[in-house]
C-alpha positions as CSV (number, residue, x, y, z in Angstrom):
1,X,38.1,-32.6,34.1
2,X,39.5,-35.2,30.9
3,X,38.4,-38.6,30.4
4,X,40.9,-40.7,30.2
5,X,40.6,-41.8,26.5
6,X,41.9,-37.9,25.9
7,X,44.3,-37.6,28.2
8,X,45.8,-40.8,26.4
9,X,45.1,-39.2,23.3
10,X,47.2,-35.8,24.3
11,X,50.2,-37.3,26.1
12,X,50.5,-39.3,22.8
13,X,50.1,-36.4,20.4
14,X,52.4,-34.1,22.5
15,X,55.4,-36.4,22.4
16,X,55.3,-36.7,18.3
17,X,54.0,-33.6,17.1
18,X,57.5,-32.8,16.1
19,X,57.5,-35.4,13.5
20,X,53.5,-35.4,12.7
21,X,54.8,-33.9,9.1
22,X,57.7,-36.2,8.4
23,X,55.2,-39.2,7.4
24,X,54.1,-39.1,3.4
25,X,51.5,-40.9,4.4
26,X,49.7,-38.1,6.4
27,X,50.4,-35.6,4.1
28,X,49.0,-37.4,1.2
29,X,45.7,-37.9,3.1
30,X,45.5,-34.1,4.2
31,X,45.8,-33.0,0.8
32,X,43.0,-36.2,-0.4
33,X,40.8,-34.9,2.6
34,X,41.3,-31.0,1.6
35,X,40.5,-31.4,-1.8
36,X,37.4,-33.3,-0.7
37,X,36.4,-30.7,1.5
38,X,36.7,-28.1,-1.4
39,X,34.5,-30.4,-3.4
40,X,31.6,-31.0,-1.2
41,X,31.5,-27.9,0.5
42,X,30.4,-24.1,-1.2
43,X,33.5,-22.3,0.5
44,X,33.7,-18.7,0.4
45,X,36.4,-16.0,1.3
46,X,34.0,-14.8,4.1
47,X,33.9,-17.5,5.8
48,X,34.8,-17.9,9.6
49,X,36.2,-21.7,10.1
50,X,37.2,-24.2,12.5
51,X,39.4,-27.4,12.2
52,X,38.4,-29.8,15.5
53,X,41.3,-31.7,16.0
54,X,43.7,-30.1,13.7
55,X,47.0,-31.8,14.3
56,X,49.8,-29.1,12.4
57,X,47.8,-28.1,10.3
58,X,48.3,-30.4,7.5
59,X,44.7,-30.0,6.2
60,X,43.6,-26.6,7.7
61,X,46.7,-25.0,6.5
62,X,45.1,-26.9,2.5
63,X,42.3,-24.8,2.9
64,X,43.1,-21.6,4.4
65,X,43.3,-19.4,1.5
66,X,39.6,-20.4,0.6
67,X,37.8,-18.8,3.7
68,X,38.3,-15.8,5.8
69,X,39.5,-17.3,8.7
70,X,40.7,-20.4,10.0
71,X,40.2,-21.3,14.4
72,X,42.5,-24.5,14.7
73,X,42.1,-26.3,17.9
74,X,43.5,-29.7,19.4
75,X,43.6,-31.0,22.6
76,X,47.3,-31.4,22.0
77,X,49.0,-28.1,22.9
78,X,52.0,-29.9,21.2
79,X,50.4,-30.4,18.2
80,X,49.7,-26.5,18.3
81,X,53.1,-25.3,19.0
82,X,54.3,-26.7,15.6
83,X,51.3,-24.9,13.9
84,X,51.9,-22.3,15.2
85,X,55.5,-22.3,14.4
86,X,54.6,-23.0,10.7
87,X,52.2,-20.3,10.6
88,X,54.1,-17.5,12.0
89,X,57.2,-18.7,9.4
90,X,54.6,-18.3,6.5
91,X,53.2,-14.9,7.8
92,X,49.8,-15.9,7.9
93,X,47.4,-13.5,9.3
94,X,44.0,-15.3,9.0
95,X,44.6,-18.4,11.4
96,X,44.4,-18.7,15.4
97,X,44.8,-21.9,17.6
98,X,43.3,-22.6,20.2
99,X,43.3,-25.9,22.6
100,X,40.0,-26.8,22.6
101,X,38.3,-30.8,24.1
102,X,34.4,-30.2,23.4
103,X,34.2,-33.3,25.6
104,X,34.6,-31.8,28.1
105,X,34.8,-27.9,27.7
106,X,31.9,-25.8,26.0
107,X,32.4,-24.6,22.7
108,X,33.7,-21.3,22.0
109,X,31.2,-18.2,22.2
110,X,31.8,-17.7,18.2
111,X,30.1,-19.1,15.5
112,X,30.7,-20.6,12.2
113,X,30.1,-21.0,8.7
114,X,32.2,-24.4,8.2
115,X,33.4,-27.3,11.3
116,X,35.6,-29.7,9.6
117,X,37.9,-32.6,10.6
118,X,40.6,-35.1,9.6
119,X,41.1,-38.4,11.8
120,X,39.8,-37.4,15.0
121,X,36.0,-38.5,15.0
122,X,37.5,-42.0,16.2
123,X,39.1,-40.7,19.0
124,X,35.9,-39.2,20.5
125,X,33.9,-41.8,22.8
126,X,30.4,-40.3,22.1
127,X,30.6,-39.1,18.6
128,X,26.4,-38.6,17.7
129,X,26.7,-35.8,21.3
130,X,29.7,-34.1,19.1
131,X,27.9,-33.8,16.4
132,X,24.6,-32.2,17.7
133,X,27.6,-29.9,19.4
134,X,29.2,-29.2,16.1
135,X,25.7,-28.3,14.9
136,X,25.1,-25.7,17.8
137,X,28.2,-23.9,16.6
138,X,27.0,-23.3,13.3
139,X,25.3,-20.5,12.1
140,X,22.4,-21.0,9.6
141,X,23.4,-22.3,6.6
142,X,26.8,-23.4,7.6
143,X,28.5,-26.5,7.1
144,X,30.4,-29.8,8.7
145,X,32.1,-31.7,6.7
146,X,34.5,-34.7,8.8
147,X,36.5,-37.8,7.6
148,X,37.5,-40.4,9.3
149,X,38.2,-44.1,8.5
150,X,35.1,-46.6,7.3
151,X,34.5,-49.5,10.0
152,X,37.6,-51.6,9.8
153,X,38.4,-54.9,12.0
154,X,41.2,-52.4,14.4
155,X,44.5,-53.5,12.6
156,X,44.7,-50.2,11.4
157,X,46.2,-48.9,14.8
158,X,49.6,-49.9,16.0
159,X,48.3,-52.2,19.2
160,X,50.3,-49.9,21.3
161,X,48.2,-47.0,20.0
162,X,46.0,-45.6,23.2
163,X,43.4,-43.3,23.2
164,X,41.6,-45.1,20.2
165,X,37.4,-44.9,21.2
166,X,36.0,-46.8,17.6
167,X,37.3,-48.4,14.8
168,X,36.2,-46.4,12.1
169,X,32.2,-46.3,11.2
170,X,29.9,-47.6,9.7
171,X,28.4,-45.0,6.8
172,X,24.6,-45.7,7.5
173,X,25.2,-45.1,11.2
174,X,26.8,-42.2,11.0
175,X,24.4,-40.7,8.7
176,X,22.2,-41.6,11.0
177,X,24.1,-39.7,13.6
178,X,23.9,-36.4,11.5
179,X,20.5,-35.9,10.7
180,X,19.5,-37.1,14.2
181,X,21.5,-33.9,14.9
182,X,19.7,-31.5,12.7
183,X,22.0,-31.6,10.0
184,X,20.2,-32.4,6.1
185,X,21.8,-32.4,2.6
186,X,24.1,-35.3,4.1
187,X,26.9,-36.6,1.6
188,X,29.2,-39.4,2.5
189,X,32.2,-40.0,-0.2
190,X,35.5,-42.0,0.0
191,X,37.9,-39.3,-0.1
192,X,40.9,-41.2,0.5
193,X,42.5,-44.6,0.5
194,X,45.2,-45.4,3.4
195,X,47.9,-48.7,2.6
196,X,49.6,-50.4,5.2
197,X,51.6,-53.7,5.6
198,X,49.6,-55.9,8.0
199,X,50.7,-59.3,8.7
200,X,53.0,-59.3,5.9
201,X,50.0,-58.1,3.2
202,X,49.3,-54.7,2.0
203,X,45.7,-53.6,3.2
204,X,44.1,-51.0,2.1
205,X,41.9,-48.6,4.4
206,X,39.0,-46.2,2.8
207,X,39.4,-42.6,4.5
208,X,35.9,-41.2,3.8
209,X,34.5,-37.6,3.6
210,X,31.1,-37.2,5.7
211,X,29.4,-33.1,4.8
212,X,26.4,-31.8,6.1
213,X,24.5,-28.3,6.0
214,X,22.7,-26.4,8.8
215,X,19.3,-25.5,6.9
C-alpha cells in the first residue's frame, strides 16, 4: 500500500526522469551537496552506502569512488532506469538500485556505514519516523548525512508541483528530530544556494547539509 503524497511523487518523477540531468541547476547542487557530504562525513573505501531518494544519480554517482559500495534507491523506477543506464555505460561495478518507499516498505535486511540524501526529506510526510528508520539501518558508528531546503514560504515549488509534504525545515527542529532518534555529533551547514525568478525577482533558496553519527 502508497500514500498518496508518493504515488504523486512517483508518477511525477517517472514521466521526467529522462531530462532530470538536462537542468544546470540540479547538477550544480548535486555536486554542492556531494562535496558537502565529503566534508562532513569520515568516508572510507570500505564503506557499504545507501542514497534514499537518489534521483539518476547525480549525487550518488559524486561520491561513489569514495566508499565500497553504493545501494541507490527511489520510489521512481523511472528515475532508476536512467541510472542504471548511466551506470552500466560507465562500467561501474560497485553500485545497485533498488526501488525502495521506507514509508511504507521495511528497510532492506543490510546494514550501513553511511544513509545520505539530496531533496527528498520534503517529500516524506513524517520525516522525525524516517529518521529513527535511517538510524536502525546503520551499523555502529555509521553515518546520515541529508540536505534538503531551509524553511522557505512554498514559492520554491512550481504550484503545479504535487507530492510536496513540507516546505523545507526549520534547522532547530530538525536537530531536534535527529537526536530524538539516537543520532549525536549533529552538524547542520548550508551546503548550497538555489536562485530562482519568483514574481519577476531573483530569490535565493539555502540548500543545507544536516550529518549525524550512530555512537
Amino acid at each position: 500500500m502508497t500514500s498518496p503524497v508518493q504515488d504523486e511523487n512517483r508518477s511525477r518523477f517517472d514521466v521526467i526522469a529522462a531530462q532530470w540531468d538536462d537542468s544546470p541547476m540540479r547538477t550544480e547542487m548535486a555536486k554542492a551537496v556531494a562535496d558537502a557530504i565529503a566534508e562532513a562525513v569520515p568516508l572510507a573505501p570500505n564503506w557499504h552506502a545507501l542514497e534514499y531518494g537518489c534521483g539518476t544519480g547525480l549525487v550518488g554517482l559524486r561520491l561513489l569512488a569514495h566508499v565500497g559500495h553504493l545501494l541507490e534507491t527511489d520510489l521512481s523506477p523511472g528515475m532508476l532506469a536512467v541510472l542504471g543506464e548511466k551506470a552500466r555505460a560507465a562500467g561501474l561495478d560497485k553500485i545497485e538500485t533498488r526501488v525502495l518507499d521506507l514509508t511504507t516498505s521495511p528497510p532492506p535486511a543490510a546494514r550501513f556505514d553511511l544513509i545520505f540524501s539530496s531533496m527528498a526529506l520534503h517529500h516524506i510526510p513524517d520525516v522525525a519516523a524516517l529518521l529513527r528508520t535511517f538510524f536502525s539501518m546503520l551499523v555502529p558508528g555509521g553515518w546520515v548525512a541529508l540536505a534538503d531546503l531551509d524553511a522557505e514560504d512554498g514559492s520554491f515549488h512550481s504550484p503545479d508541483v504535487p507530492g510536496v509534504a513540507h516546505h523545507g525545515f526549520d534547522r532547530k527542529t530538525l536537530e531536534g528530530w535527529l537526536g530524538a532518534a539516537g543520532f549525536t555529533a549533529v552538524s547542520i551547514r548550508t551546503a548550497h544556494t538555489v536562485e530562482r525568478e519568483r514574481e519577476g525577482e531573483q530569490r535565493r533558496y539555502p540548500i543545507f547539509l544536516a550529518a549525524g553519527h550512530r555512537p
